[in-house]
PDB file of the backbone (N, CA, C, O) and the ligand in Angstrom, with CONECT records:
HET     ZN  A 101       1
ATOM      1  N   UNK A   1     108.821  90.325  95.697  1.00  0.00           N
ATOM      2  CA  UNK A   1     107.511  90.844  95.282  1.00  0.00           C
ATOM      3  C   UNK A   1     107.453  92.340  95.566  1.00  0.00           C
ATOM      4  O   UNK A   1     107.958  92.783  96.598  1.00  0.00           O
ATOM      5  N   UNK A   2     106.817  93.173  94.631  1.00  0.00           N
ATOM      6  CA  UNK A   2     107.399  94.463  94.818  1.00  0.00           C
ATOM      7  C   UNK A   2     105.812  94.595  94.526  1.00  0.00           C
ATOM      8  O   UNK A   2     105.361  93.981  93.559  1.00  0.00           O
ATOM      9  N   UNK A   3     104.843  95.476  95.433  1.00  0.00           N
ATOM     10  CA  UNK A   3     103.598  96.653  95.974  1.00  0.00           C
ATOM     11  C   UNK A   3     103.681  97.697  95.226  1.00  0.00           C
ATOM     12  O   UNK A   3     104.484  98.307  95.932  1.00  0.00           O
ATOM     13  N   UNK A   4     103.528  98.255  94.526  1.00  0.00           N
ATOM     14  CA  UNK A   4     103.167  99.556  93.815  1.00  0.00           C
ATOM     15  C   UNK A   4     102.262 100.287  94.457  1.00  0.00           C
ATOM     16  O   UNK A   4     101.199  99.674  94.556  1.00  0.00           O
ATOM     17  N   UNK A   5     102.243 101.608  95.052  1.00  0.00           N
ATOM     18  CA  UNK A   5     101.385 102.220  95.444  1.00  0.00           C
ATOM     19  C   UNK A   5     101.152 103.397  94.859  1.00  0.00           C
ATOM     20  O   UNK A   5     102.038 104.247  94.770  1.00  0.00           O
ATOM     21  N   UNK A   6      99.540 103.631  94.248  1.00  0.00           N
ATOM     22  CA  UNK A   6      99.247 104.556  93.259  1.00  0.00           C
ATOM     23  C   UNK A   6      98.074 105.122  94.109  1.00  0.00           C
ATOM     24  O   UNK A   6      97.400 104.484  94.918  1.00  0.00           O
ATOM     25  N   UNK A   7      97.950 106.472  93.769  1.00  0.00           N
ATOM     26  CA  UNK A   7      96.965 106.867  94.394  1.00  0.00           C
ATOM     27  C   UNK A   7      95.385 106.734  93.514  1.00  0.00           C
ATOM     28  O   UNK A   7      95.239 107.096  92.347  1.00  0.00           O
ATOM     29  N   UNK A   8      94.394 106.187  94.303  1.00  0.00           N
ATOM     30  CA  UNK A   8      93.264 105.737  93.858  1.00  0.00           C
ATOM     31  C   UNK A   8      92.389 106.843  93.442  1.00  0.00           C
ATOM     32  O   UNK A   8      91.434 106.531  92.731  1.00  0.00           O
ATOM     33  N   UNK A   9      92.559 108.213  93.792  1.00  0.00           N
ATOM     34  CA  UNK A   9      92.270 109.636  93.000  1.00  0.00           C
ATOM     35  C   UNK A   9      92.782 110.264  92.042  1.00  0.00           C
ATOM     36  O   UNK A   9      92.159 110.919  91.206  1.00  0.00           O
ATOM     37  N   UNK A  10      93.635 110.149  92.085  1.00  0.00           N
ATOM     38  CA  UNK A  10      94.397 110.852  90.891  1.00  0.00           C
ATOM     39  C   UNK A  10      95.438 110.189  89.620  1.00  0.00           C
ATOM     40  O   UNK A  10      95.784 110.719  88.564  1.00  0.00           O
ATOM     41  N   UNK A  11      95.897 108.319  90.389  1.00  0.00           N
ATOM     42  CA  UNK A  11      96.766 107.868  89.785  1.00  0.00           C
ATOM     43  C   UNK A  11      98.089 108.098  90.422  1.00  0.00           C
ATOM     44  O   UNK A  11      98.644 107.030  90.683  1.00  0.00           O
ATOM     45  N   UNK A  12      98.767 109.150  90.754  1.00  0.00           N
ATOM     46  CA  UNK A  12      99.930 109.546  90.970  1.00  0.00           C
ATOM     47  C   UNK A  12     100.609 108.296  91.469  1.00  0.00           C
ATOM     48  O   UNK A  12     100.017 107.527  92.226  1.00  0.00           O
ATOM     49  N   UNK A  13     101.528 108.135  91.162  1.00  0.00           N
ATOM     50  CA  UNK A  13     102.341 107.579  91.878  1.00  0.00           C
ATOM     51  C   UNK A  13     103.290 107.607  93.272  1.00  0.00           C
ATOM     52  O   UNK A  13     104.277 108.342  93.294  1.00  0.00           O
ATOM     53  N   UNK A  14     102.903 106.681  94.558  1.00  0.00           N
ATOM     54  CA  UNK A  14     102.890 107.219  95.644  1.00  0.00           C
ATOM     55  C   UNK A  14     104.745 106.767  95.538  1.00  0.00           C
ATOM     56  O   UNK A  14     105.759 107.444  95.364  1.00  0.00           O
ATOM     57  N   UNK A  15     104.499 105.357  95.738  1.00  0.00           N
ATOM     58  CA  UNK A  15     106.069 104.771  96.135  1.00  0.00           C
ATOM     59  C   UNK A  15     105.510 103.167  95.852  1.00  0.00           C
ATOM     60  O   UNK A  15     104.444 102.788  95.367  1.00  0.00           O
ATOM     61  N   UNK A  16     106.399 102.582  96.239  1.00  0.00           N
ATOM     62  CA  UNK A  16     106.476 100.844  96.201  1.00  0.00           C
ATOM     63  C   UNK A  16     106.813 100.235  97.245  1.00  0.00           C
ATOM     64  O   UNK A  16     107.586 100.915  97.920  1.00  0.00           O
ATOM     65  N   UNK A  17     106.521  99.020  97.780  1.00  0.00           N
ATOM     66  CA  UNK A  17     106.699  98.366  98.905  1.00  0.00           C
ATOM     67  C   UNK A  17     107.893  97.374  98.443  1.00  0.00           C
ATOM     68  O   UNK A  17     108.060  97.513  97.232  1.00  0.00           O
ATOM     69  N   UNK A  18     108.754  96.447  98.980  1.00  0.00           N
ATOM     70  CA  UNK A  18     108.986  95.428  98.537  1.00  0.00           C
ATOM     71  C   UNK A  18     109.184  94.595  99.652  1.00  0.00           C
ATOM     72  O   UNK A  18     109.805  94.857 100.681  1.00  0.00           O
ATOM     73  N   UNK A  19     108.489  93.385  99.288  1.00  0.00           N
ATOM     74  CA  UNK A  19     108.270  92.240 100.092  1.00  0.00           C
ATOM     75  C   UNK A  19     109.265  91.355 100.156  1.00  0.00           C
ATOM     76  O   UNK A  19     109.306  90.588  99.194  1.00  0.00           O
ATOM     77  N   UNK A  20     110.319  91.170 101.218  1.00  0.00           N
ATOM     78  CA  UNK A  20     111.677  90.126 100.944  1.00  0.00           C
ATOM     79  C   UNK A  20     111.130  88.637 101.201  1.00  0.00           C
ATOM     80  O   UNK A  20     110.213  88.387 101.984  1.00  0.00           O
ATOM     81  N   UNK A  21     111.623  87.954 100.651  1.00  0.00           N
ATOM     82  CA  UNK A  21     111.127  86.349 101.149  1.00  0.00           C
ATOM     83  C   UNK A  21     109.970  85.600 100.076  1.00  0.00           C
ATOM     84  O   UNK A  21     109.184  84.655 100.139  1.00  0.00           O
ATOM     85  N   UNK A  22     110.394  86.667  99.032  1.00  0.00           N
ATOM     86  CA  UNK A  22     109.698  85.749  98.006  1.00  0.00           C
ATOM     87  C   UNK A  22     110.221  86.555  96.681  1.00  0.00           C
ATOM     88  O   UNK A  22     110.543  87.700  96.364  1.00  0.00           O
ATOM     89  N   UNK A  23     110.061  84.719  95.865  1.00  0.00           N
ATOM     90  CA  UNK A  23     111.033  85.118  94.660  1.00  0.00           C
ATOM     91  C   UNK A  23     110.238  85.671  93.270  1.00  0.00           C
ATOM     92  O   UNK A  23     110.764  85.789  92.164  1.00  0.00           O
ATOM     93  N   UNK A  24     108.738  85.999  93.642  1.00  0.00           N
ATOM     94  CA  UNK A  24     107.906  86.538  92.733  1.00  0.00           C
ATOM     95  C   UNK A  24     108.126  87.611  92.209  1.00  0.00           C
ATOM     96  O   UNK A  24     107.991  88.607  92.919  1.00  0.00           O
ATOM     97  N   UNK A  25     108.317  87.689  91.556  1.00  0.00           N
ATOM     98  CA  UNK A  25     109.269  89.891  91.171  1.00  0.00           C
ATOM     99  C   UNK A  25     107.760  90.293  90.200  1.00  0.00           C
ATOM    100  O   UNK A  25     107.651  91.416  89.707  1.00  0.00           O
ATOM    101  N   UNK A  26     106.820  89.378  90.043  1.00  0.00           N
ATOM    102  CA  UNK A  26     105.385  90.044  89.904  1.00  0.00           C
ATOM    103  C   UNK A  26     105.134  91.512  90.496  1.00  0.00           C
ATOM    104  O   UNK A  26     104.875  91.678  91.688  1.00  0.00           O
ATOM    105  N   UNK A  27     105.228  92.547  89.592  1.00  0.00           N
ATOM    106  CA  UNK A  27     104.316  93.788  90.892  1.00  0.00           C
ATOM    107  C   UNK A  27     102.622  93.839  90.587  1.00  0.00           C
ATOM    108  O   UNK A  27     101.799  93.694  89.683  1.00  0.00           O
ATOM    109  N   UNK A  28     102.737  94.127  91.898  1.00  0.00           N
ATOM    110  CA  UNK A  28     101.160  94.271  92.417  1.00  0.00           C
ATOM    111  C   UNK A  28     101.103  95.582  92.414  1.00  0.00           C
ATOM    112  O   UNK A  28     102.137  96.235  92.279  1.00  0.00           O
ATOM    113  N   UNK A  29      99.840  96.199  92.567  1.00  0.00           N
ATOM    114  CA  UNK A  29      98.824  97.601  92.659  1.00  0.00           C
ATOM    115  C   UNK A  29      98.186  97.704  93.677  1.00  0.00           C
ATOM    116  O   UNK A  29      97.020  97.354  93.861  1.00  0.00           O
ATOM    117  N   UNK A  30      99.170  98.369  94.670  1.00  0.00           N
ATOM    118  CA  UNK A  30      97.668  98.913  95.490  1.00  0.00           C
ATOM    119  C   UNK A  30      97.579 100.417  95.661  1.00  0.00           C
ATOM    120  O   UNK A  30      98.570 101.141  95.568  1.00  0.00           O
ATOM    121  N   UNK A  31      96.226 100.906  95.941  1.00  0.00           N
ATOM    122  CA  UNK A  31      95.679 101.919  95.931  1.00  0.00           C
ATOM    123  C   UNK A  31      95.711 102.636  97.800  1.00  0.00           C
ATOM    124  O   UNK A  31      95.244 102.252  98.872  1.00  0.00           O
ATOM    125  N   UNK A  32      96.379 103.600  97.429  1.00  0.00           N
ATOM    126  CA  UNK A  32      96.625 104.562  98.561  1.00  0.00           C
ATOM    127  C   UNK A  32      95.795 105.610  97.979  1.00  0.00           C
ATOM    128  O   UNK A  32      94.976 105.497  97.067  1.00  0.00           O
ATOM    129  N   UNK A  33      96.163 106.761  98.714  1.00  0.00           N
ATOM    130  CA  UNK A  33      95.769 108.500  98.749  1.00  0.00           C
ATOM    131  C   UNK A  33      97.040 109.328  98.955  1.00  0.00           C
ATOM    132  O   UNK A  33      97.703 109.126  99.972  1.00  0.00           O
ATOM    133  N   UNK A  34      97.392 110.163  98.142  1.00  0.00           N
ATOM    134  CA  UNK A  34      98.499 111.134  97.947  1.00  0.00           C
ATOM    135  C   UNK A  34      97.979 112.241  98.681  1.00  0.00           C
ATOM    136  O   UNK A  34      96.766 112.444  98.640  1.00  0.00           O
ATOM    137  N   UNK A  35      98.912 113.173  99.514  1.00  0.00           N
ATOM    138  CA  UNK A  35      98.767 114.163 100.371  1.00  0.00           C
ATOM    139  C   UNK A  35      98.460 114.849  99.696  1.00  0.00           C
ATOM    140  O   UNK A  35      97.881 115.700 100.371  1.00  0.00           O
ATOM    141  N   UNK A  36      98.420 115.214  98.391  1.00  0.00           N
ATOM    142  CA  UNK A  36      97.199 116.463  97.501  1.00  0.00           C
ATOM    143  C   UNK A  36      95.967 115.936  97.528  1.00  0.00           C
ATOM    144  O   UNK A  36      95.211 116.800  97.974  1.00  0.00           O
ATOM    145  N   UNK A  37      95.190 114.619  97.190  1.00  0.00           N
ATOM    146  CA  UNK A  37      94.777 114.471  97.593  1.00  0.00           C
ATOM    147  C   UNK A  37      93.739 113.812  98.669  1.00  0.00           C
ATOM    148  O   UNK A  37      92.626 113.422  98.316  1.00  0.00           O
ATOM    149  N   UNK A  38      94.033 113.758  99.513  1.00  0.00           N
ATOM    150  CA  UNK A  38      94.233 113.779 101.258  1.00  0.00           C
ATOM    151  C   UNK A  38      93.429 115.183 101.657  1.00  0.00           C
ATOM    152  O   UNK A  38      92.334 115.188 102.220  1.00  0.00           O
ATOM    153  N   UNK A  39      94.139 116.321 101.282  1.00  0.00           N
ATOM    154  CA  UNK A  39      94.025 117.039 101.549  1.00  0.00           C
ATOM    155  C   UNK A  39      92.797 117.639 100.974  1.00  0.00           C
ATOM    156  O   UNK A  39      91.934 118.081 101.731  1.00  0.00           O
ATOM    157  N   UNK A  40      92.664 117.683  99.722  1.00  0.00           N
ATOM    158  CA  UNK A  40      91.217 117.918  98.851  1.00  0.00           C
ATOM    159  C   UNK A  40      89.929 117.072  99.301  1.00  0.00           C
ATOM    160  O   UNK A  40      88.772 117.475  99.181  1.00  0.00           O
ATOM    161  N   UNK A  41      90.290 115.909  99.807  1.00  0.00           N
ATOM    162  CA  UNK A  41      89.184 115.376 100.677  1.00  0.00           C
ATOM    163  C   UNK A  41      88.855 116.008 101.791  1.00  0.00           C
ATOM    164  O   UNK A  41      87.885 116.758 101.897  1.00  0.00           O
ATOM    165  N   UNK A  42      89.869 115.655 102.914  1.00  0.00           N
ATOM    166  CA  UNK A  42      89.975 116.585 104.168  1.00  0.00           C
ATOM    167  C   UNK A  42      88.754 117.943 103.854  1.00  0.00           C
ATOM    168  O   UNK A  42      87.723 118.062 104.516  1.00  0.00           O
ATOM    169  N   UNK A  43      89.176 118.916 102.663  1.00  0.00           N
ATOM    170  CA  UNK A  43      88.734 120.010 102.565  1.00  0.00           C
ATOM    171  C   UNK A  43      87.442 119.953 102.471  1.00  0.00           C
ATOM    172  O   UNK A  43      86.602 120.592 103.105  1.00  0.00           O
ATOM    173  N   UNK A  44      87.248 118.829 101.311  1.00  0.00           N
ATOM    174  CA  UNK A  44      85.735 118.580 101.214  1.00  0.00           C
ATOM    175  C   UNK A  44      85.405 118.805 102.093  1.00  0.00           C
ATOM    176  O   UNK A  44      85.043 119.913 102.488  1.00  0.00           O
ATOM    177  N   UNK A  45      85.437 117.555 102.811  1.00  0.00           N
ATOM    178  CA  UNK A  45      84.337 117.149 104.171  1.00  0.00           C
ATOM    179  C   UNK A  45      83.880 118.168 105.164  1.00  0.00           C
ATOM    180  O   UNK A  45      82.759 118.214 105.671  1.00  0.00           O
ATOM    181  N   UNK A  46      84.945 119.032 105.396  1.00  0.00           N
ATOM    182  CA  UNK A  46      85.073 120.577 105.838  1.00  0.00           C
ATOM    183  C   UNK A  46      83.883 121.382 105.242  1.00  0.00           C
ATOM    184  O   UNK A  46      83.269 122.219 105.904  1.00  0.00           O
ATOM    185  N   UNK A  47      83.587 121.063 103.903  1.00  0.00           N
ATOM    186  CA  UNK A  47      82.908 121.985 103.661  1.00  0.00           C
ATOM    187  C   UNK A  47      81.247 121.585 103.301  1.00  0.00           C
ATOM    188  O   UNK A  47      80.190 122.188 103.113  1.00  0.00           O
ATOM    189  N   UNK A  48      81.669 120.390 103.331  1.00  0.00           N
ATOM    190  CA  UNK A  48      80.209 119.938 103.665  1.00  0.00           C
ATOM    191  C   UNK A  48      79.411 120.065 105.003  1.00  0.00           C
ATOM    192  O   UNK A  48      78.240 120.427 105.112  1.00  0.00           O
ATOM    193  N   UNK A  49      80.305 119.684 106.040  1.00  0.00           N
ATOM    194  CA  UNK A  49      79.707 120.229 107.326  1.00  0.00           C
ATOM    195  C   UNK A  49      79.661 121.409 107.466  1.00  0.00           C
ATOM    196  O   UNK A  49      78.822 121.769 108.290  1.00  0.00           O
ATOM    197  N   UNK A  50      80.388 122.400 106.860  1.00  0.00           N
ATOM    198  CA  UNK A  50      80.451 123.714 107.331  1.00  0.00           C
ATOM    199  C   UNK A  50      78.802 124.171 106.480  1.00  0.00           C
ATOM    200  O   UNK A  50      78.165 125.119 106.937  1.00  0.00           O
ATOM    201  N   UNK A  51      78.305 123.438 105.336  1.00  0.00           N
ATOM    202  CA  UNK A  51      77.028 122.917 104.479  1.00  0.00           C
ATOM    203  C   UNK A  51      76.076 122.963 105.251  1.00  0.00           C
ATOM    204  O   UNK A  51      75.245 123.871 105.269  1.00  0.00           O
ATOM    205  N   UNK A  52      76.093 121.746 106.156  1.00  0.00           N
ATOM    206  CA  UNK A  52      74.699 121.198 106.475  1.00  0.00           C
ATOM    207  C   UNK A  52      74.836 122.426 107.827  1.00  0.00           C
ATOM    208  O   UNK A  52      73.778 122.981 108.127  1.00  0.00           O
ATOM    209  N   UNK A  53      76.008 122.800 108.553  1.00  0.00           N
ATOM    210  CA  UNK A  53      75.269 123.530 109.392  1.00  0.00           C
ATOM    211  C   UNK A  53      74.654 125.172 108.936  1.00  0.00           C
ATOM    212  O   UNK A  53      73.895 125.837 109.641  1.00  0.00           O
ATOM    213  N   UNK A  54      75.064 125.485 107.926  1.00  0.00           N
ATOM    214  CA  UNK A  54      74.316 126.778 107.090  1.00  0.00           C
ATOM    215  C   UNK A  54      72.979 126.163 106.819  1.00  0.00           C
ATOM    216  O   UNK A  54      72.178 127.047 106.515  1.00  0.00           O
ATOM    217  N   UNK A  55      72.556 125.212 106.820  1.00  0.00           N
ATOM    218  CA  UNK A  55      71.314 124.648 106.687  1.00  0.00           C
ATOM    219  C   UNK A  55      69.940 124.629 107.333  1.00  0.00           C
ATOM    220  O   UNK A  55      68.741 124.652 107.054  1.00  0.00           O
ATOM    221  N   UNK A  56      71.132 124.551 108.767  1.00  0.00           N
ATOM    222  CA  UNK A  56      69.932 124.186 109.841  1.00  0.00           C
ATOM    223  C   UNK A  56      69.505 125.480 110.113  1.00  0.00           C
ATOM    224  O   UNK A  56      68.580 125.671 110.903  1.00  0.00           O
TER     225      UNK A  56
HETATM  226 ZN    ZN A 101      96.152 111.817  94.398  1.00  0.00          ZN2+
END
């Protein structure tokens, strides 16, 4: 059984898992986050707090 891992922002394609001990060669989808963006989040959030405290 072989995991596909795609990133749930962008699509990209991260990598694949493969699961030994089963004879399903079905692939599955799961949704990770790619270090671009990872990082574009990260930044966000950065700049939202850096936001609310220009606020107060
Ligand atoms: Zn991505």
């Amino acid at each position: 059984m072989i995991y596909r891992i795609v990133c749930a922002w962008c699509g990209k394609d991260i990598g694949e898992k493969e699961f030994p001990g089963s004879n399903n060669t079905d692939e599955i989808i799961t949704h990770s986050i790619c270090e671009g963006c990872k990082a574009n989040t990260l930044a966000e959030i950065e700049l939202l707090k850096k936001g609310d405290e220009y606020e107060r």
